[in-house]
LOVEX-629028 format. One record per residue: residue in three letters; x, y, z of N, C-alpha, C in turn. Coordinates in nm, 4 decimals. Layout:
BEGIN
+-----+----------+----------+----------+----------+----------+----------+----------+----------+----------+
!   r !   n.east !  n.north !     n.up !  ca.east ! ca.north !    ca.up !   c.east !  c.north !     c.up !
+-----+----------+----------+----------+----------+----------+----------+----------+----------+----------+
! ALA !        X !        Y !        Z !        X !        Y !        Z !        X !        Y !        Z !
...
+-----+----------+----------+----------+----------+----------+----------+----------+----------+----------+
# end
This chain:
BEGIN
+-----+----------+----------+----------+----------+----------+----------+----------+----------+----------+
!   r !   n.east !  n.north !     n.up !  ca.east ! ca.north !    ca.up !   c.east !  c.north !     c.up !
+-----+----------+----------+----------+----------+----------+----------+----------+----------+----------+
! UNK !  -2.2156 !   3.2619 !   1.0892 !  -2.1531 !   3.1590 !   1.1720 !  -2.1094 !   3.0450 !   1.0807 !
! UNK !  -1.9491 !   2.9894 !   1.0786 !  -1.9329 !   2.9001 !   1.0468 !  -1.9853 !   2.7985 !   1.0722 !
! UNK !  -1.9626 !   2.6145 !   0.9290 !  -1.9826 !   2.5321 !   1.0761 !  -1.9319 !   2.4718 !   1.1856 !
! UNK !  -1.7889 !   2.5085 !   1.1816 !  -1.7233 !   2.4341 !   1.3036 !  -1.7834 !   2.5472 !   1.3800 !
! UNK !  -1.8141 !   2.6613 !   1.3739 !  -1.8958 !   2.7058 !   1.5591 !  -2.0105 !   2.6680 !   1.5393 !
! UNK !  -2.1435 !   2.6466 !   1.4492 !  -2.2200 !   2.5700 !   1.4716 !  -2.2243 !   2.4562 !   1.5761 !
! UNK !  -2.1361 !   2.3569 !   1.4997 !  -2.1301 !   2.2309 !   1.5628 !  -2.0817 !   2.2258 !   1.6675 !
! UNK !  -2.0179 !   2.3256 !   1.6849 !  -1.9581 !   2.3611 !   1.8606 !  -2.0869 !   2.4233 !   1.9533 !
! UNK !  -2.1569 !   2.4640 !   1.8945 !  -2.2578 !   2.5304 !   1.9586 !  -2.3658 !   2.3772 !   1.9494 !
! UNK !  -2.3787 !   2.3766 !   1.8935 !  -2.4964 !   2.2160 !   1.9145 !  -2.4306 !   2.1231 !   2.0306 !
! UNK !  -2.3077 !   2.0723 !   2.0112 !  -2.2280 !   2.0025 !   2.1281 !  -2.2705 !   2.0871 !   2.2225 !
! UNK !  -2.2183 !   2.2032 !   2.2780 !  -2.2415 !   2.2887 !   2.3778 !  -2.3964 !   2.2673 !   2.4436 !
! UNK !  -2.4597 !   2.2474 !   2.3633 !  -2.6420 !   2.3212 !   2.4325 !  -2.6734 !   2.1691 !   2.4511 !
! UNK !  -2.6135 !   2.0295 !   2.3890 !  -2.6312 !   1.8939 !   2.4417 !  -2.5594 !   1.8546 !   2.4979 !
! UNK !  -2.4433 !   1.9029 !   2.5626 !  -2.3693 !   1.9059 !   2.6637 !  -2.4786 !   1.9343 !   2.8358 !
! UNK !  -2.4932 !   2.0522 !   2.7642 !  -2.6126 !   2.1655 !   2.9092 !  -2.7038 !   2.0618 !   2.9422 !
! UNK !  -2.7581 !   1.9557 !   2.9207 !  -2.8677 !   1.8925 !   2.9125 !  -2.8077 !   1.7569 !   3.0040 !
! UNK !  -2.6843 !   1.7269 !   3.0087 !  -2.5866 !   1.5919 !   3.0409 !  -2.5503 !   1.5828 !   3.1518 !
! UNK !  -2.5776 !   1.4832 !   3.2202 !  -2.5608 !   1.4851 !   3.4096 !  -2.3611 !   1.5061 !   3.3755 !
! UNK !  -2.3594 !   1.5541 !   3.5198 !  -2.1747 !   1.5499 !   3.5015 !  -2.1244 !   1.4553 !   3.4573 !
! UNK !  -2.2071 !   1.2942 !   3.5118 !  -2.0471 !   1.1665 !   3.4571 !  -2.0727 !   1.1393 !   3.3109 !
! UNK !  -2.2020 !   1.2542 !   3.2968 !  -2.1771 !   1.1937 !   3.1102 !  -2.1274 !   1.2632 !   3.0218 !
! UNK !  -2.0915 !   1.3667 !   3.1043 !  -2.0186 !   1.4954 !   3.0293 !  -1.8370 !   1.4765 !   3.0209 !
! UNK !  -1.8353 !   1.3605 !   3.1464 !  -1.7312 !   1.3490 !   3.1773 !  -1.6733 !   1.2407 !   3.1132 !
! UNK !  -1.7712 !   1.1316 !   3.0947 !  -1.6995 !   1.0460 !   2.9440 !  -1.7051 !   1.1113 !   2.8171 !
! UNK !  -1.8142 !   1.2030 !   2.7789 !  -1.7648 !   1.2820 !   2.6736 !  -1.6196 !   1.3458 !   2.6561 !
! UNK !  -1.5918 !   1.4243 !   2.7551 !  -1.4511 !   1.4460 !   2.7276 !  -1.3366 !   1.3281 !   2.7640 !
! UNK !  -1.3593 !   1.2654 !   2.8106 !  -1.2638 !   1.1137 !   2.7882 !  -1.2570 !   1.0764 !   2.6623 !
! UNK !  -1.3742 !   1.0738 !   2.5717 !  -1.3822 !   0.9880 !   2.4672 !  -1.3340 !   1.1390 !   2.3612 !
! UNK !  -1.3394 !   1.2413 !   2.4165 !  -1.2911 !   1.3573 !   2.2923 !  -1.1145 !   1.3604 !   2.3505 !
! UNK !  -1.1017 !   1.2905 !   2.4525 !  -0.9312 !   1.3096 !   2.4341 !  -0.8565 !   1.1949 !   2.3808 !
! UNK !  -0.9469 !   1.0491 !   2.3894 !  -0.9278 !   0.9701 !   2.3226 !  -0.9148 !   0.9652 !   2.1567 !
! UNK !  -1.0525 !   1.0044 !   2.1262 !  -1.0257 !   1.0414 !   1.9414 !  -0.8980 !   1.1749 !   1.9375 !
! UNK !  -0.9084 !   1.2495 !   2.0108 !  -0.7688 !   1.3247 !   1.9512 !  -0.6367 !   1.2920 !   1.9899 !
! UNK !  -0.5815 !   1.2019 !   2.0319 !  -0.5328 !   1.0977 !   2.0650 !  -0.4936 !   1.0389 !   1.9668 !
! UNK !  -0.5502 !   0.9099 !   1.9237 !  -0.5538 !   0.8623 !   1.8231 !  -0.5473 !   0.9353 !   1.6835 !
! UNK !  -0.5684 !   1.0443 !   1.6084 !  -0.5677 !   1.1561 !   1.5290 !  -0.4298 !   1.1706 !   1.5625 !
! UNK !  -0.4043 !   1.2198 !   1.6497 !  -0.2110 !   1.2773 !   1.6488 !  -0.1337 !   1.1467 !   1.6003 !
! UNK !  -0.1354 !   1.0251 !   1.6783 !  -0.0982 !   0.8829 !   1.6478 !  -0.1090 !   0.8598 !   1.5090 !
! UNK !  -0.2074 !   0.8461 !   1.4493 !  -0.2799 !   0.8562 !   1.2931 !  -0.1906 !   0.9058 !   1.2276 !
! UNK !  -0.2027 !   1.0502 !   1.2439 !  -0.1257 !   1.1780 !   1.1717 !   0.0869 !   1.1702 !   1.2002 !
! UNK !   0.1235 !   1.0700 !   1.3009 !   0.2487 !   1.0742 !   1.2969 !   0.2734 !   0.9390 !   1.2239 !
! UNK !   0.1958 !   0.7992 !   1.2566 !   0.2256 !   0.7245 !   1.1422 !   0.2120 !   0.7684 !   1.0099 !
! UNK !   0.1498 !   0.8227 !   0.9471 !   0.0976 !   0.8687 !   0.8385 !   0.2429 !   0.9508 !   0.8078 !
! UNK !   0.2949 !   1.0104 !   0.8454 !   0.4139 !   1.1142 !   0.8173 !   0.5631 !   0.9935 !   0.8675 !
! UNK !   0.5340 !   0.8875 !   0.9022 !   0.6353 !   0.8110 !   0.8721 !   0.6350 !   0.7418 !   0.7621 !
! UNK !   0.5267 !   0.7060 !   0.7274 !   0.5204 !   0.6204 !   0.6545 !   0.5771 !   0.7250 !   0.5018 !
! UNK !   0.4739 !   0.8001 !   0.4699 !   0.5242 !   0.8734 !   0.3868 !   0.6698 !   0.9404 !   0.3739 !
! UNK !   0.7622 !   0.9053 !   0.5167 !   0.9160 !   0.9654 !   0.4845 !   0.9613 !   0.8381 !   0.4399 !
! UNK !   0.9554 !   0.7356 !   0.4985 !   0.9987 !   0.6277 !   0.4265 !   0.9705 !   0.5585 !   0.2682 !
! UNK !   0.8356 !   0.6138 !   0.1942 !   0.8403 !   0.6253 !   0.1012 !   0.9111 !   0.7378 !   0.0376 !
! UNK !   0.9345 !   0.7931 !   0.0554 !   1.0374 !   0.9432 !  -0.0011 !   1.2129 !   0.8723 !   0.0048 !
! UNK !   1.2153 !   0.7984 !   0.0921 !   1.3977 !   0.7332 !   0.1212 !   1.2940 !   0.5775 !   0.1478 !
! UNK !   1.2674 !   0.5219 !   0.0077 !   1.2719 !   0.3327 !  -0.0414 !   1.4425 !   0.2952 !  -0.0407 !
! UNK !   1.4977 !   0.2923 !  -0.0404 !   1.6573 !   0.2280 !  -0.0057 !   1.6817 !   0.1994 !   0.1087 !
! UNK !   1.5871 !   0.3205 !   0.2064 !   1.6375 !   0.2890 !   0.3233 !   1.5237 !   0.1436 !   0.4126 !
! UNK !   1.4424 !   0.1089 !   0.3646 !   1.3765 !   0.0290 !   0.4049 !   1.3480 !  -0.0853 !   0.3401 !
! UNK !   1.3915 !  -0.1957 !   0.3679 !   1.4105 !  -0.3103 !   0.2846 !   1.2969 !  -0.4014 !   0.3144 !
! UNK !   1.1971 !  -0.4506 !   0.2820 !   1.1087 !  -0.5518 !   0.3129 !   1.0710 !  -0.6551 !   0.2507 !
! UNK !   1.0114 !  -0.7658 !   0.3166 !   0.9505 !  -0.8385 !   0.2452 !   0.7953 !  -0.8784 !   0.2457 !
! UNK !   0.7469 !  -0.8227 !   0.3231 !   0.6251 !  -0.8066 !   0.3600 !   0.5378 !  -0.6790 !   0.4118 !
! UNK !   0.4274 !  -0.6296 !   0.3993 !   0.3488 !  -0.5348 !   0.4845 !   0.4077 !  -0.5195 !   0.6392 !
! UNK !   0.3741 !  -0.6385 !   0.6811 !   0.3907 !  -0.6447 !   0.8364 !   0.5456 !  -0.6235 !   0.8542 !
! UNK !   0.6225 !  -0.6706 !   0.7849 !   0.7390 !  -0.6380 !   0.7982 !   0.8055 !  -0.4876 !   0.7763 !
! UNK !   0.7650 !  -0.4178 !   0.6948 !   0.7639 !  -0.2724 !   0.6355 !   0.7014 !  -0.2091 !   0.7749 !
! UNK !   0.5562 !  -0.2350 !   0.8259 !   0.5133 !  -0.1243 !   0.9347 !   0.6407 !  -0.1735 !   1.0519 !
! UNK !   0.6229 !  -0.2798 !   1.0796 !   0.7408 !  -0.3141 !   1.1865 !   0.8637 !  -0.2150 !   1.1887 !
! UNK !   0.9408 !  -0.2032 !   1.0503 !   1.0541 !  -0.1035 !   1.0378 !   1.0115 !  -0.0136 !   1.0628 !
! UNK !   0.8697 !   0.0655 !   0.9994 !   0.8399 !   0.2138 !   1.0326 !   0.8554 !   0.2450 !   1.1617 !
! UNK !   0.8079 !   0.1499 !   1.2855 !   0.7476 !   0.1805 !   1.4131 !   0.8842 !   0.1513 !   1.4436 !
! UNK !   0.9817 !   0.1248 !   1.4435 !   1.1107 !   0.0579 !   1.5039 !   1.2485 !   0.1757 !   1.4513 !
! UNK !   1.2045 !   0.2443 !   1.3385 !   1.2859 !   0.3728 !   1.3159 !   1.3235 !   0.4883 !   1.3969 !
! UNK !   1.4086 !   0.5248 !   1.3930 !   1.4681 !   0.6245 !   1.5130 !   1.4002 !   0.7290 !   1.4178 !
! UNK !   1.3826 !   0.8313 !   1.4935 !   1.2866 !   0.9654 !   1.4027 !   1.4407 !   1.0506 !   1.4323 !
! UNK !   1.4577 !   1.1428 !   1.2967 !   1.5465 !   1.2085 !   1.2300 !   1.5110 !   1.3293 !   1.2801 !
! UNK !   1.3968 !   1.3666 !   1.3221 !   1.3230 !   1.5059 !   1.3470 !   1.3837 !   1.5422 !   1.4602 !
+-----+----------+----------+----------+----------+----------+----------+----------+----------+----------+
# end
């Protein structure tokens, strides 16, 4: 057994043990972190296209640079 089924199997058997509404913020809070992870993972892949094309983004600051990232039309 790997450990991602391990650790799926430990979640699982402390899951079995969890009245429903606490099972039920568990999966709130597991769609929340994967959520945030996709969000994460698409800034992360802007940011890095805009370092790949520096001409196309002119700044003068941090805050100013994420501002352009989040304000870019996606090419994809």
């Amino acid at each position: 057994m790997n450990t991602t089924e391990r650790q799926i199997q430990d979640i699982n058997e402390i899951l079995s043990c969890l009245p429903e509404s606490a099972i039920q913020e568990v999966k709130d809070f597991a769609f929340y972190l994967a959520e945030r992870e996709k969000r994460r993972k698409e800034f992360v892949e802007r940011v890095l296209k805009a370092e790949r094309e520096p001409d196309t983004v002119i700044c003068s600051s941090v805050e100013e640079f994420i501002q352009a990232i989040e304000n870019a039309e996606d090419d994809d």
